[in-house]
C-alpha positions as CSV (number, residue, x, y, z in Angstrom):
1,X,-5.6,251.7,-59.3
2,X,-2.5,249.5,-58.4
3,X,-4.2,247.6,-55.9
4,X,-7.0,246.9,-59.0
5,X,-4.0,246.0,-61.0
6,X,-2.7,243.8,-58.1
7,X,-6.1,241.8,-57.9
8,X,-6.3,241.1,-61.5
9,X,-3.0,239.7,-61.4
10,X,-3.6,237.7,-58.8
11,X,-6.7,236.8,-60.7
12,X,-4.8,235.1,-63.5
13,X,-2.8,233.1,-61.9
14,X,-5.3,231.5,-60.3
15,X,-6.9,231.2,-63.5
16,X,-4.0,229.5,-65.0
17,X,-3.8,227.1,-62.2
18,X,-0.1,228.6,-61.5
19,X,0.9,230.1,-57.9
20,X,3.8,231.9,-57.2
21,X,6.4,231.7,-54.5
22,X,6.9,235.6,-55.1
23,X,9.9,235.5,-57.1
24,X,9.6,232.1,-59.0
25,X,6.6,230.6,-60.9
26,X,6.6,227.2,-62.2
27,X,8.8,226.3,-65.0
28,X,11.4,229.1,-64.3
29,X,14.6,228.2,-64.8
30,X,16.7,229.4,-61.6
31,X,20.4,230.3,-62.1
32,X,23.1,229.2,-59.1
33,X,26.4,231.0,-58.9
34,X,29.2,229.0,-58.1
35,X,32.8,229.2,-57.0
36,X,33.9,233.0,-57.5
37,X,37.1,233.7,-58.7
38,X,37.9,237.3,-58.3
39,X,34.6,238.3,-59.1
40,X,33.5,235.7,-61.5
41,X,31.8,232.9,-61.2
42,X,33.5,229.8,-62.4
43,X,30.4,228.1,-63.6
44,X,26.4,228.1,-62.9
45,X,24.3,225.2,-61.8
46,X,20.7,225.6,-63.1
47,X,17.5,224.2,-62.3
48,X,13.7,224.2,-63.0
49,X,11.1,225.7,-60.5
50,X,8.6,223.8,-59.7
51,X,7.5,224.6,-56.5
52,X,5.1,222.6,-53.8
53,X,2.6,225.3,-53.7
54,X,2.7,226.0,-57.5
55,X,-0.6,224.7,-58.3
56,X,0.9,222.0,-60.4
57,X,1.9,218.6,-59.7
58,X,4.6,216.7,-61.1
59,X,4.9,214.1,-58.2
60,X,7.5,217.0,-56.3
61,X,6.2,216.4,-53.0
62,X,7.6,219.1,-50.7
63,X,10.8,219.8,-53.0
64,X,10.6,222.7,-55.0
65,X,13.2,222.3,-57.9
66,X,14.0,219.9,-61.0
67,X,17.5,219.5,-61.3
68,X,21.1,216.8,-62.0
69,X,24.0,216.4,-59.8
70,X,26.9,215.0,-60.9
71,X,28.4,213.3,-58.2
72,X,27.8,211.2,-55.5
73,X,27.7,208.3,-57.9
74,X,24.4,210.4,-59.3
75,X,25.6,211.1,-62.7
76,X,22.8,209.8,-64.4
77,X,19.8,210.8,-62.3
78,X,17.5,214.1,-62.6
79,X,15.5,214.5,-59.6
80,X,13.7,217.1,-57.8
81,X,15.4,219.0,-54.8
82,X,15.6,221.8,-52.4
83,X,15.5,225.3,-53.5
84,X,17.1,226.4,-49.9
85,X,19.4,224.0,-50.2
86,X,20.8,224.3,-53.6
87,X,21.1,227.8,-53.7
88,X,24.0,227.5,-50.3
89,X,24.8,231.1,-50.2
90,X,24.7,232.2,-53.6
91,X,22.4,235.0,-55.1
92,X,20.1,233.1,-57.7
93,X,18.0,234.3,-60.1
94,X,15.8,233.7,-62.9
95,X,17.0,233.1,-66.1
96,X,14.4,232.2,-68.7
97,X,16.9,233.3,-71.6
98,X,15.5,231.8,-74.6
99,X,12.2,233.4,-74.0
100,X,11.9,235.4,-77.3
101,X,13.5,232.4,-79.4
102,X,11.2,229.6,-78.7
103,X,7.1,230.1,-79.2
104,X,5.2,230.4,-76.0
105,X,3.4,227.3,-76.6
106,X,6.6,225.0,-76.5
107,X,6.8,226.1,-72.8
108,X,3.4,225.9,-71.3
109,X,2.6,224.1,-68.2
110,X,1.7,220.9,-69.4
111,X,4.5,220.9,-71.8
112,X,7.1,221.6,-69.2
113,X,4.9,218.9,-66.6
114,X,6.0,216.5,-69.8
115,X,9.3,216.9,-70.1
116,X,10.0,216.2,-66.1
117,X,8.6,213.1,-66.4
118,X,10.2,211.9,-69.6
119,X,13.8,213.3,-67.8
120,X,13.0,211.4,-64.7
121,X,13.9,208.4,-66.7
122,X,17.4,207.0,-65.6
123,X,18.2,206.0,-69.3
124,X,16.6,209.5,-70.5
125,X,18.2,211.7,-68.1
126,X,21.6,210.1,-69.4
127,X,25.2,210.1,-67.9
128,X,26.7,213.8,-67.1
129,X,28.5,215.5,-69.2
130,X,29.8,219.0,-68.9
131,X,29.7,220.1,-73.3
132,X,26.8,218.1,-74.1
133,X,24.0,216.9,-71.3
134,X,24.5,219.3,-68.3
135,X,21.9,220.9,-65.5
136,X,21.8,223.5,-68.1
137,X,21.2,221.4,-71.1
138,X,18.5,219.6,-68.9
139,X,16.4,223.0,-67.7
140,X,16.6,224.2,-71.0
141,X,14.9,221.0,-72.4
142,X,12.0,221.1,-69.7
143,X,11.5,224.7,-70.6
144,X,11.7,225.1,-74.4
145,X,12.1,221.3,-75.7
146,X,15.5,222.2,-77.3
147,X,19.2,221.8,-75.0
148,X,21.3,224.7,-74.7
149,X,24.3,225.5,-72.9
150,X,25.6,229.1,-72.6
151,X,27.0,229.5,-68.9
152,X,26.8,233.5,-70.2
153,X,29.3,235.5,-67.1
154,X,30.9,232.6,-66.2
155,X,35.0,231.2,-66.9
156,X,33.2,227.9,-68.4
157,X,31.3,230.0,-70.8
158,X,34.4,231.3,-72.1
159,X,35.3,227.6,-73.1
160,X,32.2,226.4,-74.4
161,X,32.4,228.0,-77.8
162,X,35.8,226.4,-78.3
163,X,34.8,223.2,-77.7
164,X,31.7,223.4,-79.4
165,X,33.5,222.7,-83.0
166,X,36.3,220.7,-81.3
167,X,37.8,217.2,-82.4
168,X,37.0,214.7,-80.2
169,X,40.6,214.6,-78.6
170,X,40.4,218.3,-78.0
171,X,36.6,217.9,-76.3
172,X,38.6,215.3,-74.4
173,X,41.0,217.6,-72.6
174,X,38.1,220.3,-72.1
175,X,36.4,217.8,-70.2
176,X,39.2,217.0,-67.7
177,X,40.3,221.0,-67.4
178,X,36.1,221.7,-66.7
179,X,36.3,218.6,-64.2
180,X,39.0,219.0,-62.5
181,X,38.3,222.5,-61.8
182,X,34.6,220.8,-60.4
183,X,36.7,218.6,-58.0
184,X,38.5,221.9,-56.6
185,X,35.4,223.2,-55.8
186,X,33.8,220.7,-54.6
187,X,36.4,219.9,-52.1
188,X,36.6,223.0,-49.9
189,X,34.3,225.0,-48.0
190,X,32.7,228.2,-48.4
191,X,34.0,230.9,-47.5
192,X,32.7,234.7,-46.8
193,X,32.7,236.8,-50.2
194,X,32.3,240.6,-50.4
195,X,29.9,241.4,-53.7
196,X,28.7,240.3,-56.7
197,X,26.5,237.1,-57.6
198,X,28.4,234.7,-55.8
199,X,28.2,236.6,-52.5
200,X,29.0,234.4,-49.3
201,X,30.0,231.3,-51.9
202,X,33.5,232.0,-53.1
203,X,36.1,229.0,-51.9
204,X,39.3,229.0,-50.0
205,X,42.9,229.4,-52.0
206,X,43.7,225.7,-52.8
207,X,47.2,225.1,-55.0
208,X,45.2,224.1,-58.1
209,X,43.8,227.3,-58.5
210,X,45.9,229.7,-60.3
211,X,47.1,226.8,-62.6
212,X,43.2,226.1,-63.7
213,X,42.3,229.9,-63.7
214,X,45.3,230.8,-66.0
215,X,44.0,228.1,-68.3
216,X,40.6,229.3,-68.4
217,X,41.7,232.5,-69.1
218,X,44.1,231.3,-71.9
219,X,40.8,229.7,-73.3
220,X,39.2,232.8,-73.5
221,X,42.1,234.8,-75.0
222,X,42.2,232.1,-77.9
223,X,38.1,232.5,-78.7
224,X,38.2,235.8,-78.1
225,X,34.6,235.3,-76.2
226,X,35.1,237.4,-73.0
227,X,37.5,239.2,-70.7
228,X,38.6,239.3,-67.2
């Protein structure tokens, strides 16, 4: 009976024109850990599966992801990528989290094939920004057509629904605390990390730290949006 069950399933994705990779198919959007802070990750990068044996092409080549850096002078580019070598030593995962808000024919494969190309635009892609045109903002627009930003289980997630509502001047100084804590991050090497979904990708103790995590966590205190 299960292998019946097996060879139907395998069945329909052929029918659909969609392979698998075994844990991603195309248009999943993959969650990425980053820079633990006693257990927690400080933020999540995200990008879109899309996989050079999925069965669909979007001009991908041999990458397997749809994704935007910021940095490297990249701020404004969204570009396809390497799932091995995004994921450094994280634990990622699928996260299609929208799934039962948006209709299943705002995410279909041709849809989603869309959408990549329309974001591959320089002046469509846009210039980085952490509150309003993010990784996750981008994923969440090739998936479902709408941008969203949750970072859900992560110390920028508690900061998010502050700033959402803020004045300009107060989105300002969001920005800088979100970015400077990026630069931190960005400037030291991995380090070994016992458990949770960061494993293996936490970062050495660098001076900044305690003064950006104690303001985090007084950003969550005042929105009342999560705990430590």
């Amino acid at each position: 009976m299960k292998s019946l069950i097996l060879v139907a399933v395998i069945l329909q994705l052929v029918i659909i024109g969609i392979k698998t990779d075994g844990k991603y198919q195309f248009g999943d959007i993959i969650e990425f850990p980053r820079a633990c802070m006693e257990g927690m990750p400080t933020f999540s990068h995200y990008a879109v599966y899309v996989g050079p044996e999925s069965g669909v092409n979007v001009s991908q080549g041999d990458n397997d992801i749809f994704h935007r850096l910021d940095w490297k002078g990249r701020e404004d580019v969204c570009e396809f990528g390497k799932l091995d070598e995004t994921r450094r030593k994280s634990i990622d995962e699928k996260k299609n989290y929208l799934e039962d808000e948006i209709p299943a024919g705002e995410r279909t494969p041709d849809k989603i094939k869309k959408r990549i190309r329309e974001m591959q635009n320089k002046e469509k892609c846009g210039n980085y920004t952490y509150l309003s045109n993010s990784c996750e903002h981008l994923v969440t627009y090739v998936r479902y057509g709408i941008r969203r930003s949750l970072q859900k289980g992560t110390r920028f997630g508690c900061i998010l629904p502050l700033a959402k509502n803020a004045k300009v001047e107060e989105i300002k100084k969001y920005e800088e605390v979100l970015k400077s804590i990026d630069i931190l991050q960005k400037q030291n090497n991995n380090t070994e990390n016992d458990k949770g979904p960061c494993s293996n990708d936490a970062h050495k103790e660098v001076s900044g730290w305690p003064v950006l995590s104690a303001c985090l966590a007084l950003c969550c205190l005042l929105s009342g949006s999560c705990g430590f």
